[in-house]
C-alpha positions as CSV (number, residue, x, y, z in Angstrom):
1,X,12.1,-7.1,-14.0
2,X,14.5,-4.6,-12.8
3,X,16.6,-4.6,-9.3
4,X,13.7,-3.7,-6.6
5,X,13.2,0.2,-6.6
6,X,12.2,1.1,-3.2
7,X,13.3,-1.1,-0.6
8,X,13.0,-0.9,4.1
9,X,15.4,-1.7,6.3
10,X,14.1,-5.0,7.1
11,X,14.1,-6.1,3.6
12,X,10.9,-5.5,2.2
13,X,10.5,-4.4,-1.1
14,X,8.4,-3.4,-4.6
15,X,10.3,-4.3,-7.9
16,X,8.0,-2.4,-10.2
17,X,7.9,-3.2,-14.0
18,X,6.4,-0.2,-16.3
19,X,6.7,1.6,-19.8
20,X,10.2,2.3,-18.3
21,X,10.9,-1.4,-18.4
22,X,9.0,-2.5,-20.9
23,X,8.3,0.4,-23.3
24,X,5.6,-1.4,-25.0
25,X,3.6,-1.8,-22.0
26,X,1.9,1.4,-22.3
27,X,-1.7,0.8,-20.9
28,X,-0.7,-1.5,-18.1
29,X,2.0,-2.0,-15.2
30,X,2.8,-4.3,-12.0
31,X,4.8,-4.6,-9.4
32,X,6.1,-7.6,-7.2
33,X,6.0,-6.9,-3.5
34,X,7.6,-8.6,-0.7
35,X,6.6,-7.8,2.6
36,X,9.1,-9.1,5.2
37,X,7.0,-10.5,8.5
38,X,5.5,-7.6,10.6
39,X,6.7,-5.1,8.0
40,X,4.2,-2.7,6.1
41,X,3.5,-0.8,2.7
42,X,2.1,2.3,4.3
43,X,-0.8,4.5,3.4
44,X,-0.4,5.8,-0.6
45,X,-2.8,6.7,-3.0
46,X,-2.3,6.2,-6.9
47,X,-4.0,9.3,-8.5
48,X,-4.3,8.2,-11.9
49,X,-4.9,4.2,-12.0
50,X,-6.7,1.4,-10.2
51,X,-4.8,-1.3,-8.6
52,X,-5.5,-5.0,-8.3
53,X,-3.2,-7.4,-5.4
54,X,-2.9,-11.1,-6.0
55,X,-1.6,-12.7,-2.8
56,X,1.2,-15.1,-4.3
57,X,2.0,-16.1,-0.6
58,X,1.7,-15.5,2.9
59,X,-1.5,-13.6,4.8
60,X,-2.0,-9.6,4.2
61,X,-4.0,-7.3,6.1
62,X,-5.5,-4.8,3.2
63,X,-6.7,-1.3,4.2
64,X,-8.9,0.4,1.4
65,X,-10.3,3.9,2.7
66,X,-12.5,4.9,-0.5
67,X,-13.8,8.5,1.1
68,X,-14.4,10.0,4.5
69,X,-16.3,7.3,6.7
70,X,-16.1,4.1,3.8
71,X,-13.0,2.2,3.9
72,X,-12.5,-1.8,4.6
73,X,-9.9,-3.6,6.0
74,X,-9.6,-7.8,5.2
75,X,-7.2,-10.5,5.6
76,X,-6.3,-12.0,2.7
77,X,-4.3,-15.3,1.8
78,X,-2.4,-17.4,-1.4
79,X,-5.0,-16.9,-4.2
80,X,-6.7,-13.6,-2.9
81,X,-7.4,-10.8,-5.0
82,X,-7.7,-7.5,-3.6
83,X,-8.9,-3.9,-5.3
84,X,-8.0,0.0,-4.3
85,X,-9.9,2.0,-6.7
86,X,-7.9,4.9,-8.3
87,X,-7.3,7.7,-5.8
88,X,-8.4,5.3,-2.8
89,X,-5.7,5.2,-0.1
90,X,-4.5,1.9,0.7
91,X,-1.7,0.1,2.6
92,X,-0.7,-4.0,3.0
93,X,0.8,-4.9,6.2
94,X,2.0,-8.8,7.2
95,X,0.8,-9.6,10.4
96,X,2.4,-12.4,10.7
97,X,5.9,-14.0,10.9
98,X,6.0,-15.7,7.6
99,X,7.0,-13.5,4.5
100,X,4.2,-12.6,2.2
101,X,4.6,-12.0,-1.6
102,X,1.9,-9.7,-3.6
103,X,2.1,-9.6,-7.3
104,X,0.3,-6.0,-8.4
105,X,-1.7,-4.8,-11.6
106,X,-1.9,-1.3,-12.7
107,X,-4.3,0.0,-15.4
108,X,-1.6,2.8,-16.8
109,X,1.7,2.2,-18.5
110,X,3.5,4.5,-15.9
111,X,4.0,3.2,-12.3
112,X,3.3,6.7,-10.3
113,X,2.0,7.0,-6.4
114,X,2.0,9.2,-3.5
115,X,3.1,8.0,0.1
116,X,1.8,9.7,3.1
117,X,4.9,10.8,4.1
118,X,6.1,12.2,1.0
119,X,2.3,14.3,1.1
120,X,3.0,15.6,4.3
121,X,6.8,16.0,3.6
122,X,6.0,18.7,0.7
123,X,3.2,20.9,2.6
124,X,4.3,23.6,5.3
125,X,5.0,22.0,8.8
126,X,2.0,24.0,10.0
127,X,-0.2,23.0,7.7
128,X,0.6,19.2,8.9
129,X,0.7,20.0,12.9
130,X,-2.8,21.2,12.1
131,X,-4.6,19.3,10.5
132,X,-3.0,16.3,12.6
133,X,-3.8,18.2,16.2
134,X,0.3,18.6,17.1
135,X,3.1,20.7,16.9
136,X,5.3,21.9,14.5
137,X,8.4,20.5,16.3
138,X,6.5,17.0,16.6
139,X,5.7,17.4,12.8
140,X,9.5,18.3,11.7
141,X,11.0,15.3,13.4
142,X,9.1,12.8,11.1
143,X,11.1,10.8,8.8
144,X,9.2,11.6,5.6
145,X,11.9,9.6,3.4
146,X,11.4,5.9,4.3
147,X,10.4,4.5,0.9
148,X,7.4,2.8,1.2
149,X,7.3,1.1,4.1
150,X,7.0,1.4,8.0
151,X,9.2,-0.3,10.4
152,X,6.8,-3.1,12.3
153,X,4.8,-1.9,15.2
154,X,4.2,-5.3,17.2
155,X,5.9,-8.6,17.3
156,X,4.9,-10.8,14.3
157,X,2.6,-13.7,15.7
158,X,1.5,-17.3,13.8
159,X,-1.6,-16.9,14.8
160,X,-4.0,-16.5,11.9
161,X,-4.9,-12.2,12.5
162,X,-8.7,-11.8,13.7
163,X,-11.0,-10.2,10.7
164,X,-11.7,-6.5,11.8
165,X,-15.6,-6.7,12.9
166,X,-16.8,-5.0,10.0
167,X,-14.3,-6.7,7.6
168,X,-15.7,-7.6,4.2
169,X,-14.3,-9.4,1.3
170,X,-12.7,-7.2,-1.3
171,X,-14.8,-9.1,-4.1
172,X,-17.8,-8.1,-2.6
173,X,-17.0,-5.0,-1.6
174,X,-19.4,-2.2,-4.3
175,X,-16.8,-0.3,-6.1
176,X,-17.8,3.3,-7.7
177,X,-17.4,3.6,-11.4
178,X,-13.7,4.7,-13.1
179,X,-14.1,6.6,-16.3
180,X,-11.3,5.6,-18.8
């Protein structure tokens, strides 16, 4: 793999390996994550390929919002596997103070996503203080170039994260059909 590509201030980052890499790898890519504790991929989307997380170590917190009003959020551990459909907006957070390591499969050769900031970043500040009930002021002072990650909200614990109450495992979780 190649040096890590996108990296936060407290030392999380994604090494990504795709057709760049490896030009043979043209219907498939991955990614190795490293989430330092409390730290947190934020919100993206990937608009042309499905992604699949395999815990390698530690305990994630996965968000998967799938459309308006259907999203899930799970804990998972070493040996999990987690899914965000194409064009589903997910993040991985580390709730806890213990590194966490997440190996990633792609379905495309080219490793391509959007981050919420860089969305907002690239519409007019109005549009954003609008649809996000603020002002424009409040809308410019937002770093949109922090690469991937967001700084930790709350002190790390050790205690094992409590399962949101309508948590569900990702494997059982009914995924809509991709066409490919």
């Amino acid at each position: 793999m190649s040096p890590p590509q996108v990296f936060a201030a407290d030392g999380s980052y994604v090494n990504k390996a795709d057709v760049d890499v490896f030009p043979v790898s043209t219907k498939m890519s991955g990614a190795l994550i490293y989430i330092a504790p409390g730290g947190m991929r934020q919100l993206h989307w990937h608009l042309n390929m499905d992604e699949w997380q395999f815990v390698i170590n530690g305990t994630v917190e996965a968000g998967v919002f799938i459309k308006p009003s259907v999203g899930y959020v799970d804990t998972m551990e070493a040996g999990d596997v987690g899914f965000a459909p194409r064009g589903s907006g997910h993040y991985l957070r580390n709730p806890t103070d213990k590194p966490a390591y997440i190996a990633i499969v792609f379905n495309d050769g080219k490793f391509t996503d959007t981050e919420l900031p860089n969305f907002l970043g690239t519409v007019p500040a109005a549009w954003t203080a609008a649809s996000l009930n603020t002002t424009n002021a409040m809308v410019t002072s937002f770093d949109y170039k922090r690469g991937g990650f967001a700084l930790p909200i709350t002190k790390p614990t050790t205690a094992k994260p409590a399962k949101p109450v309508m948590a569900r495992k990702f494997s059982t979780v009914p995924l809509p059909a991709t066409s490919g």
